[in-house]
N, C-alpha and C positions, 0 to 999 in steps of 0.2 A: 032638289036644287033647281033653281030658276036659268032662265039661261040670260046670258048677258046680250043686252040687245043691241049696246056698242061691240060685239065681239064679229072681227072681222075673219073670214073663212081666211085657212091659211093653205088650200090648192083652191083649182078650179082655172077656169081658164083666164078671168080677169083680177086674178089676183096680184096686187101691188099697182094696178093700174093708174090711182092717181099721183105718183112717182114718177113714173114712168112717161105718165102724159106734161107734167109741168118739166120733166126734161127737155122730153122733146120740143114740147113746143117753144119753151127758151131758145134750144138749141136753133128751129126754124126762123124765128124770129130775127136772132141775131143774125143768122149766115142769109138770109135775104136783105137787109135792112142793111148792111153794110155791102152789100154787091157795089159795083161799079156802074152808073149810069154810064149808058148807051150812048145818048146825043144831048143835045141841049134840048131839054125838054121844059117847057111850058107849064101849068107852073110843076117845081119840082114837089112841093108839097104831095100833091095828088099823085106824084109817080112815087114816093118814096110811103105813101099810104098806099099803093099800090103791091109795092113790095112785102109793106108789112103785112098786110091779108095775104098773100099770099102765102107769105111764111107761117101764118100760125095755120093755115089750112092746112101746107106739108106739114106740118109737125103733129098736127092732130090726126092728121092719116099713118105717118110713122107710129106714132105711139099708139094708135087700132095694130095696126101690124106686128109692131115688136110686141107687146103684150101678149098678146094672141099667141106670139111664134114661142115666147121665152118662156111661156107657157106651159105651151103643149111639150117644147122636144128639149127642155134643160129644167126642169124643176127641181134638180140637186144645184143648180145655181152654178156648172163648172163657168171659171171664169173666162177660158179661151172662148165657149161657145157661147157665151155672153157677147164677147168684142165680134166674135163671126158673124153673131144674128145682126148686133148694129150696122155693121157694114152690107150684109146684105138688107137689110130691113131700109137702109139709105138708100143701097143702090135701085133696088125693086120700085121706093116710093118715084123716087127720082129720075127714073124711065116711064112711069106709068105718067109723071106729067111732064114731062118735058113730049113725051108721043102725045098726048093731051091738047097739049099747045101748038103742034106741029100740024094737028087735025083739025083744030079751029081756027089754027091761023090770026090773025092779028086785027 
């Protein structure tokens, strides 16, 4: 028996990754891209592209993260430690640039 060359491993540690990645990065997308502008900014175009890169940047580091995490320490899939990793998989990505931004400053 030959083996199937579309047949995707079902562990490991980037297993279900491209799910995971078009979540998140939706998810970053939208929750950047609808923020509240700051001031009147010039053009807004360029600040609201601004925002949008940003957002699929977090989301694409989230979903490296949550993949990796949901991974390694839930691969029976429990569902509470599911919503636990996204919240902290949120909160981790979301301190590592928000101190990012704090460091390079503006």
């Amino acid at each position: 028996m030959t083996p199937d060359k579309t047949h995707q491993p079902t562990t490991g540690p980037w297993y279900r990754w491209r799910g995971y990645t078009v979540r998140w990065v939706l998810f970053g997308l939208v929750v950047h891209v609808f923020q509240p502008i700051e001031d009147d900014v010039e053009p807004l175009w360029l600040y609201k592209l601004d925002q949008a890169l940003t957002g699929l940047l977090f989301g694409a580091v989230c979903s490296l993260v949550f993949t990796w995490t949901e991974n390694r320490f839930n691969t029976p899939r429990v569902q509470w430690k599911s919503w636990l990793i996204v919240a902290g998989t949120w909160l981790c990505v979301k301190t590592a640039f928000i101190s990012t931004l704090a460091i390079v400053g503006p």
